[in-house]
C-alpha positions as CSV (number, residue, x, y, z in Angstrom):
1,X,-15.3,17.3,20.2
2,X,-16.7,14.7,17.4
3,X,-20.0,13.5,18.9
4,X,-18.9,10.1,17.5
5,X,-15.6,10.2,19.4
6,X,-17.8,11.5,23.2
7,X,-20.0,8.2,22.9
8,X,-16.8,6.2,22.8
9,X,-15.7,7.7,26.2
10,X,-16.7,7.6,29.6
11,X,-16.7,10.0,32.3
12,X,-13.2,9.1,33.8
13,X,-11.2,9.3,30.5
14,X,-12.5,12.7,29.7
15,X,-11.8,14.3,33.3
16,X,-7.8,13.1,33.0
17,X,-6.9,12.4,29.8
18,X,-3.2,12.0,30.2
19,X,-0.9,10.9,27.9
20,X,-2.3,8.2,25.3
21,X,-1.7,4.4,26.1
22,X,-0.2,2.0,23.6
23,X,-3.1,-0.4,23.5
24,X,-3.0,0.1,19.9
25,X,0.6,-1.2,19.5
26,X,-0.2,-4.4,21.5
27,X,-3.0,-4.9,19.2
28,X,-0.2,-5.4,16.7
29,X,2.3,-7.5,18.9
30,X,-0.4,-9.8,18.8
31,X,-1.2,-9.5,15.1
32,X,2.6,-10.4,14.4
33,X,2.0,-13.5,16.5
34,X,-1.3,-14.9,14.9
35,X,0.4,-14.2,11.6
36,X,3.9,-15.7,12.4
37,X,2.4,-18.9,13.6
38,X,0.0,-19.1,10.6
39,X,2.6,-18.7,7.8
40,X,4.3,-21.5,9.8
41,X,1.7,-23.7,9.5
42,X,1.6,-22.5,5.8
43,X,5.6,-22.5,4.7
44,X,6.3,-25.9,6.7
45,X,4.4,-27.4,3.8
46,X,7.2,-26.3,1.3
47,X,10.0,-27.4,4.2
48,X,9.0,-30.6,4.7
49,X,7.8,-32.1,1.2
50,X,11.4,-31.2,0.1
51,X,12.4,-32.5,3.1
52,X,10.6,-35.6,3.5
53,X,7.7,-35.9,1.4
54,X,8.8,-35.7,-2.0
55,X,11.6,-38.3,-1.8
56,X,9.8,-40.4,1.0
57,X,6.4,-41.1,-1.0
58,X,8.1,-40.4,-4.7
59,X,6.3,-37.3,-6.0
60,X,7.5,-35.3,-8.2
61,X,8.2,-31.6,-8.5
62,X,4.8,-30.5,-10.2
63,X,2.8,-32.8,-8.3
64,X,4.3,-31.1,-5.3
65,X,3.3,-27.8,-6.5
66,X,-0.3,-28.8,-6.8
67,X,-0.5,-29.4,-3.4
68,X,1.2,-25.8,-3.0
69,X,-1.4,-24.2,-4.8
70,X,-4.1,-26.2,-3.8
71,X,-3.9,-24.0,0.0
72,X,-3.7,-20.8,-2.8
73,X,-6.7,-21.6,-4.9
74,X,-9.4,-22.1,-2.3
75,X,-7.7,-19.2,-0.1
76,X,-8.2,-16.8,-2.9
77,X,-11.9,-18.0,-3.9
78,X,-12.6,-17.9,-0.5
79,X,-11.0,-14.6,0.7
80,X,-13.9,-12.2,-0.6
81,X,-16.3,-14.0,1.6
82,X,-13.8,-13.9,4.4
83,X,-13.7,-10.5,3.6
84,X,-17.6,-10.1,3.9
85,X,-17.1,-12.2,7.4
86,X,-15.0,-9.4,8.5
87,X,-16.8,-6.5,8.1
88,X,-19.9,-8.5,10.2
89,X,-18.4,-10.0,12.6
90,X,-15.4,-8.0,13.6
91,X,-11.7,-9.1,13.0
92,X,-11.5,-10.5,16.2
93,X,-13.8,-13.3,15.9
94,X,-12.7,-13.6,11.9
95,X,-9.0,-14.4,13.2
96,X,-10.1,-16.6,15.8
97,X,-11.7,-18.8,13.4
98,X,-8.9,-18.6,11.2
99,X,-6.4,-19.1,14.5
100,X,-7.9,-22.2,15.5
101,X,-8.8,-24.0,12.1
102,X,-5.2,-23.9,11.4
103,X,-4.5,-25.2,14.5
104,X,-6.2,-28.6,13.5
105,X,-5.6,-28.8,10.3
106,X,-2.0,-28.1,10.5
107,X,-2.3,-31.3,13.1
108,X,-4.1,-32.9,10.5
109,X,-1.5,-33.0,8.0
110,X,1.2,-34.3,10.4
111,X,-1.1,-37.8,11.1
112,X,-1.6,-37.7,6.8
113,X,1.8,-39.3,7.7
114,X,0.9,-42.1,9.9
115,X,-2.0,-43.1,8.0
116,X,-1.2,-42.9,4.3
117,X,1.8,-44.7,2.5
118,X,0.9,-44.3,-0.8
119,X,2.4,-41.2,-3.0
120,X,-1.2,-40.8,-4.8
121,X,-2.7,-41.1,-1.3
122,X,-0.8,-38.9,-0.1
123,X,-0.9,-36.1,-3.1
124,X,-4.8,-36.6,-2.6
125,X,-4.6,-36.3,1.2
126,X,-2.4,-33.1,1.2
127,X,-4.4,-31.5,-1.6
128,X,-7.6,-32.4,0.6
129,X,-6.3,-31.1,4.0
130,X,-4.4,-27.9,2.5
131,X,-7.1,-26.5,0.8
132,X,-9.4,-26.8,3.7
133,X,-6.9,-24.8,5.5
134,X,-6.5,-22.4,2.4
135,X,-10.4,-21.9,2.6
136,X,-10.3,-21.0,6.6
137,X,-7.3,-18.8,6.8
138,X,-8.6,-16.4,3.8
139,X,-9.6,-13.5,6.0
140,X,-6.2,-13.9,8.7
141,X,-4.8,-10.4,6.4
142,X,-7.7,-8.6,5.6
143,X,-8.5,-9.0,9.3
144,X,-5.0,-8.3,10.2
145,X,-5.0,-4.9,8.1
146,X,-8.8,-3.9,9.1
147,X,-7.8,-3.8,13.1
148,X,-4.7,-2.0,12.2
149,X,-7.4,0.2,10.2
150,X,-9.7,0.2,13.4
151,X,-7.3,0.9,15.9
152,X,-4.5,3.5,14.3
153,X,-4.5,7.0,12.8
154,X,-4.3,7.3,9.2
155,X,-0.6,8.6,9.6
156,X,0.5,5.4,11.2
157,X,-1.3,2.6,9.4
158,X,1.4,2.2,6.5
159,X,3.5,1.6,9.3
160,X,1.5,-0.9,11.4
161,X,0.3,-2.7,8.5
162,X,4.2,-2.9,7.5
163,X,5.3,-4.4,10.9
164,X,2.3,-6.9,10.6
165,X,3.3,-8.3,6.8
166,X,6.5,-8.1,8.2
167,X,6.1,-10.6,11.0
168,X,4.9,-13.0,9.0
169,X,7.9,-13.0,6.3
170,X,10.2,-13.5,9.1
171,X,8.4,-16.5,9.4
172,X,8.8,-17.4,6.8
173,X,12.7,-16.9,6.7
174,X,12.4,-18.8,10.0
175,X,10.8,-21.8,9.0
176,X,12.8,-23.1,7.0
177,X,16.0,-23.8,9.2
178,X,13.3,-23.7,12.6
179,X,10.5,-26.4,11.0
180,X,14.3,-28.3,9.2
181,X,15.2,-28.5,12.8
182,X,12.0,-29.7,13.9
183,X,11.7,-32.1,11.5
184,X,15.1,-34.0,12.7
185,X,14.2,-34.3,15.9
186,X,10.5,-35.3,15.7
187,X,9.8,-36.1,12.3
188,X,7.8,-34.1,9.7
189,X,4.6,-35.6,11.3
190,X,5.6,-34.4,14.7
191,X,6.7,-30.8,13.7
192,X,3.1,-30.2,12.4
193,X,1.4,-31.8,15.6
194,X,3.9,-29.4,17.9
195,X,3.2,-26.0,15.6
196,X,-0.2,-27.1,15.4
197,X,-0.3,-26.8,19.4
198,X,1.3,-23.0,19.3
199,X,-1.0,-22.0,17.2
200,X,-4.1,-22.9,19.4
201,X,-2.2,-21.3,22.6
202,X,-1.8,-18.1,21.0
203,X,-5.3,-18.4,18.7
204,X,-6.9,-18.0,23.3
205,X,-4.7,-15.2,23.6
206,X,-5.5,-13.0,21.1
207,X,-9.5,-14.4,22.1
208,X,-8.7,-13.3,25.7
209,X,-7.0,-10.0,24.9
210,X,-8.2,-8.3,21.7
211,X,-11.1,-6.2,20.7
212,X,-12.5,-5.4,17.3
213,X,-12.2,-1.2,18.6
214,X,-10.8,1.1,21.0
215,X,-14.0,2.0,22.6
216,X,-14.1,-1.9,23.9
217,X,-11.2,-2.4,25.4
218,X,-10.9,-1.6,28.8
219,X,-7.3,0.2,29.1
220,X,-7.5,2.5,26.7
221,X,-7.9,6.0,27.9
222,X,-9.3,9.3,26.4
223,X,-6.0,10.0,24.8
224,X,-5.3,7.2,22.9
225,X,-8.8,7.2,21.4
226,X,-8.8,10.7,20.4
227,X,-5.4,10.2,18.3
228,X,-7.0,7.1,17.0
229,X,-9.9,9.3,16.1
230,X,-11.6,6.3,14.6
231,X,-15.6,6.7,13.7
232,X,-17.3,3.3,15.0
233,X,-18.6,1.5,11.7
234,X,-22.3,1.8,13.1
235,X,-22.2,5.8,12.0
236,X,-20.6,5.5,9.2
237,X,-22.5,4.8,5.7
238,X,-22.1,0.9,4.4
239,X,-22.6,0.7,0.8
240,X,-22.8,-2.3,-1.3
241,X,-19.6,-4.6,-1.2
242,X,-19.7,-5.2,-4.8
243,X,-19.0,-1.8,-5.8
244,X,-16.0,-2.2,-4.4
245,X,-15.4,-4.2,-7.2
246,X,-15.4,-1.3,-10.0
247,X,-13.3,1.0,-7.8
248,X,-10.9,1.9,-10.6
249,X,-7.9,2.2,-7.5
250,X,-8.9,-0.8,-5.7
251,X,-8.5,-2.8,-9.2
252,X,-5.3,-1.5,-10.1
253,X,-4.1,-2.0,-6.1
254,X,-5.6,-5.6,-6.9
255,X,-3.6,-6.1,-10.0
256,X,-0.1,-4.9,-8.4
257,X,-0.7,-6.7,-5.5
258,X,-1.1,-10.0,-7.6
259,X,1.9,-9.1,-9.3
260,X,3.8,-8.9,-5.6
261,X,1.8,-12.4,-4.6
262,X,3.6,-14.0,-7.8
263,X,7.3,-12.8,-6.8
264,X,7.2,-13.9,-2.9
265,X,5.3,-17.5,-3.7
266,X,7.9,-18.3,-6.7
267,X,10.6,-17.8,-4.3
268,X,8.6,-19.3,-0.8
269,X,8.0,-22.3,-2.5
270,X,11.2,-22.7,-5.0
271,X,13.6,-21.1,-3.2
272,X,15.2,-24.1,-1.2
273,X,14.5,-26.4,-4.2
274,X,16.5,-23.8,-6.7
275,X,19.8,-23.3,-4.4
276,X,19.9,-27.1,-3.5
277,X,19.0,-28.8,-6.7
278,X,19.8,-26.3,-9.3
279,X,22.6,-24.3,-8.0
280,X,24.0,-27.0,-6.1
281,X,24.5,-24.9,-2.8
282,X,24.3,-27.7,-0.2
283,X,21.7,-28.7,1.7
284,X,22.0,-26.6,4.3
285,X,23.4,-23.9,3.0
286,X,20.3,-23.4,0.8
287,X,18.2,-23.2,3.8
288,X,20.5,-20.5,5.1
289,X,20.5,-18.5,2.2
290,X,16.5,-18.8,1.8
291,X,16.5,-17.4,5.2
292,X,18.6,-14.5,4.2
293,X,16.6,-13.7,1.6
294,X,12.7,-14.2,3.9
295,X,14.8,-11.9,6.3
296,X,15.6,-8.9,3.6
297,X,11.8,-9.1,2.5
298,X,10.8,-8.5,6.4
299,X,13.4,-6.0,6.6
300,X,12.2,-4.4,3.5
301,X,8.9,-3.9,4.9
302,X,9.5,-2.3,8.2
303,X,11.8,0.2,6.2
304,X,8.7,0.8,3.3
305,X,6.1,1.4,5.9
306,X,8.7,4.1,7.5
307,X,9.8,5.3,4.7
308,X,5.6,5.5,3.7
309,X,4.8,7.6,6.4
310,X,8.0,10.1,6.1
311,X,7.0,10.7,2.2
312,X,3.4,11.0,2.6
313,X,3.8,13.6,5.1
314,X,6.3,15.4,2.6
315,X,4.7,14.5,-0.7
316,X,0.8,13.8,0.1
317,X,-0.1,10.4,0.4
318,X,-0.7,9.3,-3.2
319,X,3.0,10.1,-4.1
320,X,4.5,9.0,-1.2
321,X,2.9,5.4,-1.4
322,X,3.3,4.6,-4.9
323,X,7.1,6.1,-4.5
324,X,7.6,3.6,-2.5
325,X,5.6,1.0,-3.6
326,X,5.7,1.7,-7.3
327,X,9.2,2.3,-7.0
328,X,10.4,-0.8,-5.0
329,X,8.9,-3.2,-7.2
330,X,10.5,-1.2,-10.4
331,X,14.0,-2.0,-8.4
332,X,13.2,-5.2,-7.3
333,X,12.9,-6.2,-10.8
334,X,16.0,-5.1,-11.9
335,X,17.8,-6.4,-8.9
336,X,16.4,-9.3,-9.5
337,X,17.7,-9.5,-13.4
338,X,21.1,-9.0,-12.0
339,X,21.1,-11.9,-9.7
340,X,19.7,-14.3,-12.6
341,X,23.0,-12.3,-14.8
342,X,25.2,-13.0,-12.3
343,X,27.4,-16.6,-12.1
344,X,28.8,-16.0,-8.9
345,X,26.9,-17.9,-5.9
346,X,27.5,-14.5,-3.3
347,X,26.3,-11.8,-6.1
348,X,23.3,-14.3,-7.0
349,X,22.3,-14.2,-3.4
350,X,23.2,-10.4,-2.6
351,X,21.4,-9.4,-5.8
352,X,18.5,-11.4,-5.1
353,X,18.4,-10.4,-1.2
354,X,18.2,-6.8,-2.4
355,X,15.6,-7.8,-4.7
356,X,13.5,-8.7,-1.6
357,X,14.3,-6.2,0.8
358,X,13.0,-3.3,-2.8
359,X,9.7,-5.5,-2.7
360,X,9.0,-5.7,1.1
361,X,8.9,-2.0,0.8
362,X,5.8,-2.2,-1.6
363,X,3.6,-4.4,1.3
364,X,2.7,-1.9,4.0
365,X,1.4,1.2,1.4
366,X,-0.7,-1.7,-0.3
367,X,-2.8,-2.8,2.6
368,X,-3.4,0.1,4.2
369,X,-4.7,1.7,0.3
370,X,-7.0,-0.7,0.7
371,X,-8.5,-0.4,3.5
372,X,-8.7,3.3,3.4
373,X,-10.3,2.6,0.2
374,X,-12.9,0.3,1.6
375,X,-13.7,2.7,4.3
376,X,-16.4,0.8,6.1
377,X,-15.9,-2.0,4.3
378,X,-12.1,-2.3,4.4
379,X,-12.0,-5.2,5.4
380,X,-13.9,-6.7,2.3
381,X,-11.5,-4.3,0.3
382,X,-8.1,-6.0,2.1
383,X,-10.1,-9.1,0.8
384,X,-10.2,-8.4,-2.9
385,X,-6.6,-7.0,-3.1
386,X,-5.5,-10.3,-1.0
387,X,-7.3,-12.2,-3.9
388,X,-5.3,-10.9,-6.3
389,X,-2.1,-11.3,-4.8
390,X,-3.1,-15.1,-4.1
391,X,-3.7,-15.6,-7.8
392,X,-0.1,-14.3,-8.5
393,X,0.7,-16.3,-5.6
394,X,-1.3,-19.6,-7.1
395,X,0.1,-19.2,-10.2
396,X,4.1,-19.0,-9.4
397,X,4.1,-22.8,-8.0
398,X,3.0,-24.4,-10.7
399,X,4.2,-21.8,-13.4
400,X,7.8,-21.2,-12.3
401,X,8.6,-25.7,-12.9
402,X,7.0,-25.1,-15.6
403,X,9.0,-22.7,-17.0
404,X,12.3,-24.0,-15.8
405,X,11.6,-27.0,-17.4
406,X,10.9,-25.6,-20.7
407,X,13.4,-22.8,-21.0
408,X,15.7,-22.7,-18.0
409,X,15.4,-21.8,-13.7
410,X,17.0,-18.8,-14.4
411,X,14.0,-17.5,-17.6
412,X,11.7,-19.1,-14.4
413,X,13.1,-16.5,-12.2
414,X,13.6,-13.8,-14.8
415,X,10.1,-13.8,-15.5
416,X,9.1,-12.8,-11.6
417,X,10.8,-9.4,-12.3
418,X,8.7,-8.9,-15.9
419,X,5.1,-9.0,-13.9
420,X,7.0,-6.7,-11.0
421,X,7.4,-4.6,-13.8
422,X,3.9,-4.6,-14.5
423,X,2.7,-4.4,-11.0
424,X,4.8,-1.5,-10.6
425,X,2.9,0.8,-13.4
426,X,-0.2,0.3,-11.7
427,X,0.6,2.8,-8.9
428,X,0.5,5.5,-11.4
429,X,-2.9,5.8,-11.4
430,X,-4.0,4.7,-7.7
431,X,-5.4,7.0,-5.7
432,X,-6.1,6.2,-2.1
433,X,-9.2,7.6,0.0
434,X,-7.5,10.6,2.0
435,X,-9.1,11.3,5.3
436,X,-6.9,13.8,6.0
């Protein structure tokens, strides 16, 4: 038996092993719900300025992606120190600080809306606010993929960290007609103050019930621990953060990942805006169809992070996550060309929900690269790919207006599947940090 692995156990787990718990999968229901409730608190922004905001204070479209990418600029400055924060103090504590920050802040920005009346005010307020929020909830998926990195085996983290990302995209997809229906029955203001609430109440839950490692937590046995097989960070060798910064994989992970970051924020923050106001869908059926489309990303990613493990086990791990990575961006890109092609409203949406489920497939093999990269320091390395993804992700509010204005919403669009494109090329060269 691995010495490391004896002075996690006591006396009782060794004597009767029996069959492994599922501590490990709990760990992860409660992962999904810290990461649903703080992409609410993030997408509601988008829901209710083109809800509310922008037509109740008179700001216009770009002004209304500043405040967008206001939360994205100081999230991605701040994410390698979040990063750093991780690897000292344990994910636990790093999500409860991002849990309960959001709670208040999210609060926050609902009174913005008894206090200001103004539409400068109120661009200043909500650039204030958000990017104090942006700042705090930098390490919620680097911590996110460092417990899965903590508490699975290395043939099931493509697959955890997939189910994570995934959560959250449904949350996405849900806010729209969920924080909508919110908003008519207690106002914008109100809707932040209730998800503000959640997000406390299940911020003390995950407090009460997680732990950074299997060797902490009380109910998991002998069995569990030894498929983990997971070597406490205190024996293994630390390194220097930084050179995680010329790790030739980690920068290419970095760059595809940013490329993935620009696709998903062009169409979390646009989407609504570009069925309704461009397309002229309807109100409400914009909302439903920008659900659709949040709900094929999630889907994407539970089938990627299956479909991960199944290659990697037939192909080695390197081909079998950038085949599906690599390869579901490439298709996401051209399914995406065919919905801006097509005049139709039900190809544009089916080409473009396709789209979305080919690029949910890409998430799961990217975060759990990284962290297997980092080794001890995965969390740090989660951080630095994050950061890239948030500058695609920064970039694609502001850019994608931009853009349309100049050239046309569907060139805006078209342009998301180019830099897939380019994403996609960089898994020809990453190479992950086997353990196995």
């Amino acid at each position: 038996m691995n010495p490391a692995l004896d002075r996690r156990t006591d006396s009782a787990d060794v004597k009767s092993p029996g069959a492994p718990t599922t501590v490990r999968w709990q760990i992860v229901g409660m992962l999904m719900s810290l990461c649903f409730i703080s992409h609410i608190n993030r997408v509601s922004m988008a829901v209710a300025g083109t809800d509310r905001i922008m037509d109740q204070y008179g700001i216009d479209p770009v002004k209304m992606g500043s405040v967008y990418s206001a939360f994205l600029l100081v999230y991605s400055i701040c994410m390698i120190p979040g990063g750093v924060l991780i690897d000292r103090a344990g994910p636990r504590r790093a999500l409860m600080l991002v849990g309960l920050s959001s709670a208040a802040l999210g609060a926050l920005t609902g009174s913005l809306g008894w206090i200001i009346t103004g539409g400068a005010g109120m661009v200043f307020g909500l650039v204030m606010v958000r990017g104090t929020m942006g700042a705090l909830s930098a390490p919620l998926h680097p911590a996110a993929a460092r417990a899965v990195g903590n508490w699975f085996p290395y043939s099931e983290r493509s697959l955890a960290n997939g189910v994570v990302t995934a959560a959250a995209i449904f949350c996405v997809a849900s806010a729209y007609p969920g924080f909508h229906a919110l908003i008519k029955w207690v106002d914008w203001q109100g809707a932040f103050m209730i998800c503000g609430a959640a997000t406390a109440l299940l911020t003390l839950l995950w407090s009460w019930q997680a732990r950074d490692w299997p060797a902490q937590h009380a109910r998991v046995n002998y069995a569990e621990k030894t498929l983990i097989g997971i070597v406490p960070p205190e024996i293994k060798g630390q390194g220097n953060w930084d050179d995680l910064l010329w790790n030739p994989s980690l920068v290419l992970v970095t760059l595809s990942y940013g490329a993935i970051g620009y696709f998903q924020y062009l169409f979390v923050y646009w989407m609504t805006y570009y069925f309704e106001k461009i397309l002229h869908l309807g109100a409400d059926a914009s909302k439903n169809y920008a659900f659709l489309l949040q709900m094929a990303l999630a889907a994407g990613m539970l089938v990627g992070g299956w479909l991960s493990v199944k290659l990697s086990a037939w192909l080695g791990v390197r081909k079998g996550r950038a085949l599906v990575s690599g390869g579901g961006m490439f298709l996401s890109a051209a399914l995406l060309g065919l919905g801006v092609l097509a005049h139709d409203s039900f190809w544009i949406i089916a080409w473009f929900a396709l789209a979305h489920l080919a690029m949910g497939a890409a998430e799961g093999p990217v975060w759990a690269t990284a962290v297997d990269i980092g080794g001890a320091k995965g969390g740090t390395a989660a951080a630095i790919c994050n950061t890239g993804g948030n500058i695609g992700g920064m970039i694609a509010p502001v850019m994608t207006p931009w853009i349309g204005g100049k050239y046309g919403w569907p060139a805006a669009i078209g342009v998301g599947g180019g830099i897939c494109v380019l994403g996609a090329l960089c898994w020809c060269w990453i190479s992950p940090r086997a353990k196995d």
